[in-house]
N, C-alpha and C positions, 0 to 999 in steps of 0.2 A: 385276742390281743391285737391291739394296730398301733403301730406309731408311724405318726403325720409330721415328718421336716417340711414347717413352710418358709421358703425361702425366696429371695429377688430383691432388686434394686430397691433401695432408702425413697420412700415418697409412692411408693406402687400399691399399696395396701395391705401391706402383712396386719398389721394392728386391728385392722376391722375384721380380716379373715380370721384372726383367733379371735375377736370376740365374737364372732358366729360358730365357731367350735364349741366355743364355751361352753355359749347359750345350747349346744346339742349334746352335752355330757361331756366332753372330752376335758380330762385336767390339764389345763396350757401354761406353757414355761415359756417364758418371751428371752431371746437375747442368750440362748445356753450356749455356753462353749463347746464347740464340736467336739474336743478332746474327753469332755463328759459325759459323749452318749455312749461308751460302753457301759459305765457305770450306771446309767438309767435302765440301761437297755437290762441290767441284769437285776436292777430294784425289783424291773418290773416282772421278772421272769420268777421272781422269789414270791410275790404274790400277785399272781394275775387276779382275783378279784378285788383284789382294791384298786389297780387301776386301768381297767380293762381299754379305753380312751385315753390315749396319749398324743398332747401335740406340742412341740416345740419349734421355733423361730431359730433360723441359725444362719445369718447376713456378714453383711462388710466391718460389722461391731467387732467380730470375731477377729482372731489376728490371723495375718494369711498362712499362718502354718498350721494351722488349725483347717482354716477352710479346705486345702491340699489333703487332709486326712478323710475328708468326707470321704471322697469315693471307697479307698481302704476300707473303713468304719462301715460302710452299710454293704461292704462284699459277707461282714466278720458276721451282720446281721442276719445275712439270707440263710445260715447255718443255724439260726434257731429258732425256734418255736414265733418268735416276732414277725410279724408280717407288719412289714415298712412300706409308705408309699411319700414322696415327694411331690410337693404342688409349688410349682414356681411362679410368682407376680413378677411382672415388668409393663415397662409403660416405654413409649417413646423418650428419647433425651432430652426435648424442646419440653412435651407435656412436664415431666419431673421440674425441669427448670421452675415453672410457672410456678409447678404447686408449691417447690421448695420458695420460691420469691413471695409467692402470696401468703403461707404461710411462716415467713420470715424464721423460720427452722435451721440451723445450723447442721451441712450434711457430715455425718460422723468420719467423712474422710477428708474434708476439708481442712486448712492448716492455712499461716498465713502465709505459705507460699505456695498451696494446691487452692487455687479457686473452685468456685461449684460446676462449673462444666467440665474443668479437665476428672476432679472427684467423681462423678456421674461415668465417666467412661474408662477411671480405674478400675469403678465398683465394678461394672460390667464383666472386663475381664478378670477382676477374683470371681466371679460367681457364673464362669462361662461352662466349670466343671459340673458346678452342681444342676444347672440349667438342662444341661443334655441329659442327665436321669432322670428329668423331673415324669413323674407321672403325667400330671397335668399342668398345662403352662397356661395362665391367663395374662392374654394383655389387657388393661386397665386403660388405655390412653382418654378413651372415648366413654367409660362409664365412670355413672355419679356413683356414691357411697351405697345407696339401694340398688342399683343395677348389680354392683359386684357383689354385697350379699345374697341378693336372690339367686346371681350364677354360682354361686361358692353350692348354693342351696342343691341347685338343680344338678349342675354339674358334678360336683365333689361328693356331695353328702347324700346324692340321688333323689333328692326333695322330700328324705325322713320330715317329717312334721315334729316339731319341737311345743308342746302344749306351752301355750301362755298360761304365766302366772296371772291372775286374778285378784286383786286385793280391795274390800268392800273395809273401809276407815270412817269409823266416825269421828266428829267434833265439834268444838262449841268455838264458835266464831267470835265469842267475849276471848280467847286465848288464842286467835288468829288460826288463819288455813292454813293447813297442811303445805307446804313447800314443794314437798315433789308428787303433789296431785297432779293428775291428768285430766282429769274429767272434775266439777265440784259440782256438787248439787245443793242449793239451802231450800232447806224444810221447814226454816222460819216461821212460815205462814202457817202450819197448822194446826189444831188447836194441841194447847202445851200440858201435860199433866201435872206440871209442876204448881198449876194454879188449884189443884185439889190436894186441900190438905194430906190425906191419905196416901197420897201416892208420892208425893215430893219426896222424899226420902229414899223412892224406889229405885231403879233402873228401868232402862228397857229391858233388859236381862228377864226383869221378873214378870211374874205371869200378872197380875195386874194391873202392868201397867201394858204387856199386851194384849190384855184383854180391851182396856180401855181406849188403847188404838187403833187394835184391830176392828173396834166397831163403828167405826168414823169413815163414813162416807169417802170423805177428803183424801184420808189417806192410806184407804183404796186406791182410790185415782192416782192420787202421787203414785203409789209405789207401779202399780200396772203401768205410767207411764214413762216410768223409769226403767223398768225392764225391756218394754216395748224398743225405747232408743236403742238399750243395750243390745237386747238379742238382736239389731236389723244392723249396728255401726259395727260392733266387736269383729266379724270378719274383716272387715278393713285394713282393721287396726292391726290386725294380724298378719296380712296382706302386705301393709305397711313395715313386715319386719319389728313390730312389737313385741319384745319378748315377755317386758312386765308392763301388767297396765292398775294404777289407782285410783280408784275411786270413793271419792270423797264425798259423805253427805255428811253438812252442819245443821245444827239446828246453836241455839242460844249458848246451851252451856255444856252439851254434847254427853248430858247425862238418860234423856228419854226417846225424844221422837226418832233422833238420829242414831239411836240405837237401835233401835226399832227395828228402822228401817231397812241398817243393815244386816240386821239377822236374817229377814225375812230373805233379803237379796242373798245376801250369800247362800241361803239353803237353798234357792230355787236356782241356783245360776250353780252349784256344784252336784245337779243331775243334767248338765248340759256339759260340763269344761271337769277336767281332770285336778285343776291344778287352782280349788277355789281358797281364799284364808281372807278373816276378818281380824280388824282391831280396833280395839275399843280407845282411842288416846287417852282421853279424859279418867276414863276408868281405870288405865294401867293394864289392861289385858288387850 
């Protein structure tokens, strides 16, 4: 059982660091009120397998009498079966400034008579208590969005590897492309089964039509060199902190070829990757 309080100054990266929790199992609660983690803390003691990753956010959002119970609250912790750890973000005051201006963000403790520097250096001293327990304290000043996930990786989470989801989508580009593709591939070009009577009707799904597929030179090659790309980029991509990657092949009406093709894909790329799954749009599956 673990519960992860991630805490620090508005603008330092709490949000991206629970969404790398996330993405590593942990159920995350953004913004809880400190005065509610005994009651989590006892949810979760009522059934540790349901939620055995636990993380929650607990900042200047918080009202400061709230924040003052922290230390209280996770002395009551150390008395049970919960093993708690805190990881605090902070950044310089200038850097905060910039992001809060560039991103024109309103800081939760600004008012129209606290402006955003003097806000930045109240929040400071509310969050000076929980600062000094933290487990791990990262400052951010000088990392991009990838830097601090990869140290959240390396550092916090000891660089468990989080399998990328995988996802092999066909479609027919007469009903347009997929939106949140990654990668799109069109199969257009090769030859279509739908111009044989007998098969029009079919799927790729069905054995006819990959029989008919499969015995085409063409797309052969397509698909080997589809795979080719994938198995030599897909680390990268992963590299890159990708947790879900789609890939999109069209063909005309996203009833044959690009069916096909991603069957074939997905079987052969889920004896390499844990975490493969197809779907079919056009088809409804």
């Amino acid at each position: 059982m673990q519960l992860t309080i991630i805490s620090g100054r508005s603008g330092s990266g709490k949000s991206t660091v629970l969404h790398v929790l996330e993405d590593h199992g942990y159920y995350c609660i953004d913004n809880l009120p400190a005065s509610l983690l005994p009651a989590l803390a006892n949810r979760i003691s009522a059934d540790d397998n349901d939620l055995p990753l636990v993380a929650v956010s607990i900042d200047a959002r918080n009202v400061s009498e709230d924040l003052e119970k922290v230390p209280e609250i996770l002395q009551k912790l150390k008395n049970t079966q919960i093993s708690t750890q805190i990881l605090f973000l902070d950044a310089n005051s200038q850097t905060l400034l910039r992001r809060f201006n560039e991103s024109r963000r309103k800081h939760p403790l600004s008012t129209e008579t606290i402006g955003l520097r003097e806000a930045i250096n109240i929040e400071s001293d509310l969050l000076e208590h929980i600062s000094l327990l933290a487990s791990l304290t990262i400052d951010t000043s000088n990392m991009s969005l990838q830097t601090l996930r990869q140290t959240v990786k390396e550092q916090f989470l000891g660089n468990q590897s989080s399998a990328t989801a995988l996802l092999f989508q066909s479609f027919g580009f007469k009903h347009g492309v997929p939106v949140d593709a990654d990668i799109v591939y069109d199969v257009r070009c090769l030859p279509n089964p739908y111009w044989d009577a007998s098969l029009r009707s079919l799927t790729g799904l069905d054995k006819p039509v990959a029989d008919f597929l499969g015995a085409d030179t063409e797309v052969t090659e397509m698909l080997a060199d589809i795979s080719s790309f994938l198995v030599k980029w897909l680390p990268n991509f992963e590299a890159n902190n990708r947790s879900y990657i789609t890939i999109a092949v069209g063909c005309t009406g996203g009833q044959h070829r690009s069916v096909y093709l991603c069957e074939r894909l997905s079987q052969a790329f889920a004896e390499k990757l844990t975490n493969v799954q197809v779907r079919h749009r056009e088809l409804g599956k």
